[in-house]
C-alpha positions in Angstrom: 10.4 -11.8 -20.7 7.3 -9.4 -19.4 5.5 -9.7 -16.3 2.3 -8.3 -16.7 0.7 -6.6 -12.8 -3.0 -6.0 -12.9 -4.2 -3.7 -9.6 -8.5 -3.9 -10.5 -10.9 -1.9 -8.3 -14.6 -1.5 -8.7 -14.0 1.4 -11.6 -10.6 1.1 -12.0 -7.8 -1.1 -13.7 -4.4 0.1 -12.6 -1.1 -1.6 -14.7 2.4 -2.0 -14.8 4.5 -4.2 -17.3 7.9 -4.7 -16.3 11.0 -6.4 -18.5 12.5 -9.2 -16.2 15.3 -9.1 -18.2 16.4 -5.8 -18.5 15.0 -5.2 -14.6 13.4 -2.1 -16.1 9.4 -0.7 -15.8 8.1 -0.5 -19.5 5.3 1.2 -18.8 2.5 2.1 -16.0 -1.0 3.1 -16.4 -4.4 2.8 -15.7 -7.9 2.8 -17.2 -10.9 5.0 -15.1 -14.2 4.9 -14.9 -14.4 1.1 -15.9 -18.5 -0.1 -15.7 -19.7 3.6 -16.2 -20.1 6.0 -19.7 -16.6 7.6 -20.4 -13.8 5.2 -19.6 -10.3 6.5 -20.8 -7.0 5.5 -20.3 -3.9 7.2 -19.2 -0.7 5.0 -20.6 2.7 5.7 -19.5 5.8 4.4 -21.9 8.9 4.3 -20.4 10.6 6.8 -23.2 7.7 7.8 -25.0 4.9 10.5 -24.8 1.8 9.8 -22.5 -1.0 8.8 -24.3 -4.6 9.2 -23.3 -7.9 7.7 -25.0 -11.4 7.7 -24.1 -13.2 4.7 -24.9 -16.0 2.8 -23.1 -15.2 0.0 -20.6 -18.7 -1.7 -19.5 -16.5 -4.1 -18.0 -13.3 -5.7 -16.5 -12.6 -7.4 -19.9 -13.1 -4.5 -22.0 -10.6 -2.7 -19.7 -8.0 -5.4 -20.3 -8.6 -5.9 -23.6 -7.7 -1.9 -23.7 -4.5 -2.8 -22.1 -3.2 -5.2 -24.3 -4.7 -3.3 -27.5 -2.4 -0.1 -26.3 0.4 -2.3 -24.6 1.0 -3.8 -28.4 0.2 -0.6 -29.8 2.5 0.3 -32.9 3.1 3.9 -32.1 2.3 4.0 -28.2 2.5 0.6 -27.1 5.6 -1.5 -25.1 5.4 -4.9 -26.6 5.9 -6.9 -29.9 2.7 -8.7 -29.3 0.9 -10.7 -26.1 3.5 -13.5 -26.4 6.2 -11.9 -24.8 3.6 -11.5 -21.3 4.8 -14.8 -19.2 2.6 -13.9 -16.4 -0.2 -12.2 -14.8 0.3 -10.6 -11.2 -3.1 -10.1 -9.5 -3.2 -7.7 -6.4 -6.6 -9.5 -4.2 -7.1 -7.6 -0.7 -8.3 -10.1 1.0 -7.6 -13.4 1.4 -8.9 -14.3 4.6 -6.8 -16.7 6.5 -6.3 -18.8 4.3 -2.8 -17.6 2.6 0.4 -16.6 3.9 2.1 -16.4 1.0 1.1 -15.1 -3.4 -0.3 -18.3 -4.9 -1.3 -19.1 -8.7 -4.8 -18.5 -9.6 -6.8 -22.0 -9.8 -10.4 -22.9 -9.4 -9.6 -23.5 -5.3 -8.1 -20.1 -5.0 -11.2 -18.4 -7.0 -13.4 -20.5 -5.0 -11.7 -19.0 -1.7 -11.7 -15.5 -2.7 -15.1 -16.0 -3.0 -16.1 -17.0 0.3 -13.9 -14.1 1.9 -15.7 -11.5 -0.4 -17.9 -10.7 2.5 -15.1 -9.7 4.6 -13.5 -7.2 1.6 -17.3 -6.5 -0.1 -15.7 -3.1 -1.6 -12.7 -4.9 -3.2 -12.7 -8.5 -3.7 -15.9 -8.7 -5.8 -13.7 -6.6 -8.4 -9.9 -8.2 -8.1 -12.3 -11.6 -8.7 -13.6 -9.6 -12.2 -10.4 -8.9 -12.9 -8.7 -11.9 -13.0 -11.5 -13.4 -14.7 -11.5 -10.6 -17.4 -7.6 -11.0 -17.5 -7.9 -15.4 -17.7 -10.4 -14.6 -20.6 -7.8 -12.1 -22.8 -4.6 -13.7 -21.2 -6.0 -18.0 -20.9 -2.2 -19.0 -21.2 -0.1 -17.8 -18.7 -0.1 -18.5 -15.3 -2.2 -16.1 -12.9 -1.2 -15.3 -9.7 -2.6 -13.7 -6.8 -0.7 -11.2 -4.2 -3.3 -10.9 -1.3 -2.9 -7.7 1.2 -3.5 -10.0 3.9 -0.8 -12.6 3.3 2.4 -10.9 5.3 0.0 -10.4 8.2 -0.6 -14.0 9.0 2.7 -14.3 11.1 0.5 -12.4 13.4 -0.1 -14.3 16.9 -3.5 -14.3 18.4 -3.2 -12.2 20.8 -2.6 -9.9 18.3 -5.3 -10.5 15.9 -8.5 -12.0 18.2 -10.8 -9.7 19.2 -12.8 -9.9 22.7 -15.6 -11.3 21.4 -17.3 -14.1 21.6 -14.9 -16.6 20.8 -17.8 -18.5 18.4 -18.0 -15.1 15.8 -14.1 -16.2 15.3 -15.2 -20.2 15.0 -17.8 -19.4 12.5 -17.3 -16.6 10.9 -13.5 -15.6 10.7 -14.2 -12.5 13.1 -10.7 -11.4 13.4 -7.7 -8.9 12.6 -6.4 -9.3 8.9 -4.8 -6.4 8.3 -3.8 -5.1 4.7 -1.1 -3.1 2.6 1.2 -6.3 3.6 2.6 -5.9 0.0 3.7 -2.2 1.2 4.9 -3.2 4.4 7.1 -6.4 2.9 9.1 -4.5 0.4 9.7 -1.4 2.8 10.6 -4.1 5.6 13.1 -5.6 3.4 14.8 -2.2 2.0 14.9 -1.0 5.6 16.9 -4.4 6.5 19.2 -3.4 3.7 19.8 0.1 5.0 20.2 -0.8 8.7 22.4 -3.5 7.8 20.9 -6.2 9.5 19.4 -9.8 8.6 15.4 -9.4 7.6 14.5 -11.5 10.2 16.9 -9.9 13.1 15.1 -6.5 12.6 12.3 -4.8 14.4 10.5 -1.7 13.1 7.5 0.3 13.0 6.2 1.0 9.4 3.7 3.9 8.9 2.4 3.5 5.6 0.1 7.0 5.3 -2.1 7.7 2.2 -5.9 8.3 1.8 -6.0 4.8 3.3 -3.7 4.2 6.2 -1.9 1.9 8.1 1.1 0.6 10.5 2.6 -2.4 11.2 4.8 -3.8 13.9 7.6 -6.0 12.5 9.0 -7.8 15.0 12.1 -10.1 13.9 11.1 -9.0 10.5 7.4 -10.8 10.4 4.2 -8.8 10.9 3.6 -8.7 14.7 0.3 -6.1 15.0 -1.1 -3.9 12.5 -3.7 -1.0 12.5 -6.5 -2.4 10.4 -8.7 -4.7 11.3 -11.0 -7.1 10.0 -11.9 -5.3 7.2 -9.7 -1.6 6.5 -12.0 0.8 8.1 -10.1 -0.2 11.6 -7.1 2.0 12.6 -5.4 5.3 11.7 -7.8 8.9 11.0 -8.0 8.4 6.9 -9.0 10.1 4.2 -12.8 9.3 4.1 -12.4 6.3 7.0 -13.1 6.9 10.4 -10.5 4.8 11.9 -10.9 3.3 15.7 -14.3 4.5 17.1 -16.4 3.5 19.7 -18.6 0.5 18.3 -21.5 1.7 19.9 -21.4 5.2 18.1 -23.2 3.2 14.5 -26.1 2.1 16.5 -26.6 5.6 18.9 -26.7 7.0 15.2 -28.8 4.9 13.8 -31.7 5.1 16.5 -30.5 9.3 16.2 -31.0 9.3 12.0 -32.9 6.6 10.9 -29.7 5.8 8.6 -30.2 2.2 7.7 -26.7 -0.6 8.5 -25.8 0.3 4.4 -26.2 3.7 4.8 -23.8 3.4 8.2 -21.1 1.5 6.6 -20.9 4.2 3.7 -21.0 7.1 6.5 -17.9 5.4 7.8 -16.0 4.5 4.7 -16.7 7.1 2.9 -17.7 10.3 5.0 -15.6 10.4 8.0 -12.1 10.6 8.6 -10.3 14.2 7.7 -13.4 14.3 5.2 -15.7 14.2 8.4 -13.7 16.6 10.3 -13.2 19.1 8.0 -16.8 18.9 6.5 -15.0 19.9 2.8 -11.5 18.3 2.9 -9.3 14.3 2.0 -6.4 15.5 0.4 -3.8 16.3 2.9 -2.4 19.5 0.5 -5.7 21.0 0.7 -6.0 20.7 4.2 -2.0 21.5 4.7 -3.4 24.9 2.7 -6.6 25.6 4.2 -5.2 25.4 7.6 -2.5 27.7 6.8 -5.3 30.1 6.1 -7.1 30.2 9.1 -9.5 27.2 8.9 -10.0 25.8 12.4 -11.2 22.7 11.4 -8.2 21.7 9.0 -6.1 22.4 11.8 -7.6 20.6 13.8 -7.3 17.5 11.8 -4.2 17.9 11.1 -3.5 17.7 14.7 -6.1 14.9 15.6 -4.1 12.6 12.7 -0.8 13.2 13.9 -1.6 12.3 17.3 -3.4 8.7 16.1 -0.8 8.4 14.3 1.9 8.9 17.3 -0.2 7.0 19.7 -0.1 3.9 17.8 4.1 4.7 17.2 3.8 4.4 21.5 1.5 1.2 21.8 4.0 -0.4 19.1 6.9 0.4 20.6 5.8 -1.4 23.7 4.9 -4.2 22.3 8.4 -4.6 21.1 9.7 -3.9 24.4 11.4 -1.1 23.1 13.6 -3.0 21.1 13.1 -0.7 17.4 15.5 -0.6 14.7 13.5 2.0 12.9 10.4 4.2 12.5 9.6 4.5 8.9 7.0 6.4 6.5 5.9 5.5 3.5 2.9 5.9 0.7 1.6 9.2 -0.5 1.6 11.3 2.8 4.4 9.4 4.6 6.7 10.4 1.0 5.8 14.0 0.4 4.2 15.4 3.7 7.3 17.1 5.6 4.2 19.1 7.8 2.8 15.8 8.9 5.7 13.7 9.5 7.1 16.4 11.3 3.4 16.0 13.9 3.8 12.2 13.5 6.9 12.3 15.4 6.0 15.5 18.0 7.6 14.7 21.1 9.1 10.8 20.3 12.2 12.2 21.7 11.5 10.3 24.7 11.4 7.0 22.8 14.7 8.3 21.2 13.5 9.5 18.3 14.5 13.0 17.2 13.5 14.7 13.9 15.6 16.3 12.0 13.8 19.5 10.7 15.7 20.5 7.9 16.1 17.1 6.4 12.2 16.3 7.2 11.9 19.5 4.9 14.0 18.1 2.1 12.6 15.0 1.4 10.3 15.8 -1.4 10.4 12.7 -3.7 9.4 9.3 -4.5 13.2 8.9 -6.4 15.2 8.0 -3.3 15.1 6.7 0.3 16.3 9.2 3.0 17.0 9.5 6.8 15.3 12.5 8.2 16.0 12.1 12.0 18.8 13.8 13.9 22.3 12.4 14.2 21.9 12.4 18.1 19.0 10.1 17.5 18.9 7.0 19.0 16.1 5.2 16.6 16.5 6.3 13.3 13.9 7.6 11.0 13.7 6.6 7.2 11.2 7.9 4.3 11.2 5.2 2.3 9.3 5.1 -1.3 7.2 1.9 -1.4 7.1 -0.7 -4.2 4.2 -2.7 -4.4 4.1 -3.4 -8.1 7.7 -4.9 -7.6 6.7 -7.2 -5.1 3.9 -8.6 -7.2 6.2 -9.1 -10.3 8.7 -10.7 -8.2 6.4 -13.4 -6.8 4.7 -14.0 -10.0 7.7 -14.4 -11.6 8.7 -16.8 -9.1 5.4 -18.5 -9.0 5.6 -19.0 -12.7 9.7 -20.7 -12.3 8.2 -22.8 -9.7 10.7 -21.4 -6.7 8.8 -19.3 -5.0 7.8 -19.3 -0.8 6.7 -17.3 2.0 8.4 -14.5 2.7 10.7 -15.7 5.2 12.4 -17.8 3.1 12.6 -16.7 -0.1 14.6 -13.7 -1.2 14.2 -10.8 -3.5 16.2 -8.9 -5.5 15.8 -5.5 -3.7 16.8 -7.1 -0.8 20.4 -6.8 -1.8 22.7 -3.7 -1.4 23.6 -3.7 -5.4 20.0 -3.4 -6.0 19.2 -0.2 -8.1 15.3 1.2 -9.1 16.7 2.7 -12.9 13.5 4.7 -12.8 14.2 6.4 -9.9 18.1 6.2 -10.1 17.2 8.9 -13.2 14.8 10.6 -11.1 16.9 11.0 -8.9 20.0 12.4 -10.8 17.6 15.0 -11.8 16.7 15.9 -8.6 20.1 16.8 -6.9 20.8 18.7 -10.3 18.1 20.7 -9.3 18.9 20.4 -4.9 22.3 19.1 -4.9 22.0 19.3 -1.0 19.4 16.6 -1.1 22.7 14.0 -1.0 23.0 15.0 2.7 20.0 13.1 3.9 20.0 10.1 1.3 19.9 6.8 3.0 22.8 4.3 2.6 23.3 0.4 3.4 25.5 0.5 6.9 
């Protein structure tokens, strides 16, 4: 049985097809440039070479169809043919308030995703094309949606109302959402395991760093406050988003510019954050390097996103009254960046936690989950790889048996101590072949 996951953005069509029954990944991809002149695809088979083809996409549907042609493809493809697919996982962004839990995709649930696509205007409008691209290629096997939105609607409303009139709320939805919920549910659930303690007995503060970025305060294991806001421009120093800024700062630029409210939105999605600050600079390796040369200005980014980042660690830690289980990093930069976890956690001694420099150092690698802080540390501190792609199979799978609920009562296989990635189990073998030290600092179940 193969569960099919489907991650569409406005040019892109990101896959995974994973084997329920041998718990395995068969194969990953994704298809670029999807609605413009030169669409390819980059197809990963688990135990095969990588294959790459350029072909056209004009639209969602072409993309798919792409999919399933190389999915079932005699010499590169994964499958027999489309009938083994049971279902479709759909990642959606936003889902408004409307879900607090992965549903299956029906007329209602189209017809909701398309009253919220104001609030996600750079996302939904394309998770909509592609489940409608993937209905037309795939018409029967269940559909179902996993929303970034969902794990956040434990949130109470002191934590998501803004101070604003109370009406915008009322009439419009004007609130905090938050996203990467399917990041912060599997992290919160592997951190339970590794801390020992029942999912909803644990307290932690997730830092889930990449080009986008967010945190979330778990409080007995259910989303308490996150970073993002109403829409994901709210928050943490990004890649290209600005983060928290003063709301007047748009309109002052406006009058000072003559940019018009479209042009403003793209100058803060798109043209601010370590992009702004460094004039020439997203990637966190460039700017790791150019501030090791001398630039001043990647420096100084460096140093303005680690202390966002550490300031929001603070605020969270009171609003758990200082009762954490864990700090955690996850995602691209919260994986791989030793240099800006090690700035993340500058002077958090005083909360009790202690980095570990020479552990922070070794963890390199998306194969394994580690503990980087000090043994004299009070709280300790976890890399842990993130599996969103897991999540999604999981609840379609479940949504397709018909046993499937909100989080807080329904339990996933990683959430057990047995549980083993084989992907990364092998990646990992072949890491401590190459760093046999690297056993020192992975994490176990206590």
């Amino acid at each position: 049985m193969v569960i099919l996951v489907l991650n569409c953005g406005s040019s892109s069509v990101k896959y995974q097809v994973y084997d329920w029954d041998a718990k395995d990944v068969l194969a990953v991809g994704v298809v670029e440039k999807v609605t413009f002149p030169g669409s390819w695809i980059e197809h990963k088979p688990r135990g095969k070479a990588e294959f790459s083809l350029k072909q056209d996409c004009p639209n969602h549907t072409d993309a798919v169809n792409l999919i399933i042609k190389t999915l079932t493809d005699k010499e590169h493809g994964v499958l027999s043919d489309m009938s083994t697919i049971k279902a479709v996982g759909h990642r959606v962004l936003h889902g408004g308030d409307k879900f607090t839990k992965s549903v299956i995709v029906d007329d209602k649930a189209l017809e909701v995703f398309k009253q919220v696509q104001d609030l996600g205007p750079l996302h939904n409008p394309a998770n909509i094309q592609g489940i409608l691209a993937a209905k037309k290629v795939l018409p029967n096997v269940p559909h179902c949606a996993i929303m970034d939105t969902a794990w956040h609607q434990t949130m109470p409303e002191l934590s998501f109302l803004y101070a604003l009139p109370y009406e915008w709320y009322e009439k419009y939805s004007v609130r905090r959402y938050g996203f990467h919920g399917t990041s912060f549910l599997y992290v919160a659930k592997r951190a339970s395991v590794l801390l020992g303690k029942e999912p909803l007995k644990t307290n932690l503060i997730i830092c889930h760093i990449g080009n986008g970025s967010s945190m979330c305060c778990v409080k007995d294991g259910c989303s308490f406050d996150t970073s993002m806001g109403l829409t994901p421009l709210e928050g943490l120093i990004m890649g290209t988003r600005s983060g928290d800024a003063d709301c007047a700062i748009p309109f002052y630029a406006m009058r000072k510019t003559g940019l018009s409210d479209a042009d403003m939105e793209q100058a803060l999605n798109k043209k601010s954050g370590l992009l702004g600050i460094t004039g020439q600079y997203q990637d966190r390796r460039d700017i790791e390097n150019a501030a090791k040369g001398g630039d001043k200005r990647a420096a100084l980014a460096q140093e303005m996103e680690g202390y966002r980042v550490r300031k929001y660690i603070g605020s969270y830690f009171a609003a758990m009254e200082g009762k954490c289980d864990a700090l955690i990093f996850t995602a691209g930069v919260g994986e791989f960046s030793a240099t800006m976890r090690k700035k993340f956690t500058q002077g958090l001694d005083a909360l009790g936690m202690t980095l570990d420099d020479t552990k922070n150092n070794m963890a390199h690698s998306r194969n394994g989950e580690f503990i980087i802080s000090a043994d004299n540390s009070k709280i300790p501190i976890y890399v842990i790889p993130t599996d969103e792609e897991l999540v999604m199979t999981e609840d379609a799978y479940a949504l397709m048996k018909g046993d499937y609920d909100v989080h807080t009562k329904f339990t996933y296989s990683f959430q057990s101590k047995d549980y083993v990635n084989k992907a990364r189990a092998e990646g990992l073998k072949k890491d401590l072949e190459k760093d046999p030290d690297l056993k020192r600092i992975i994490a176990l179940p206590r």
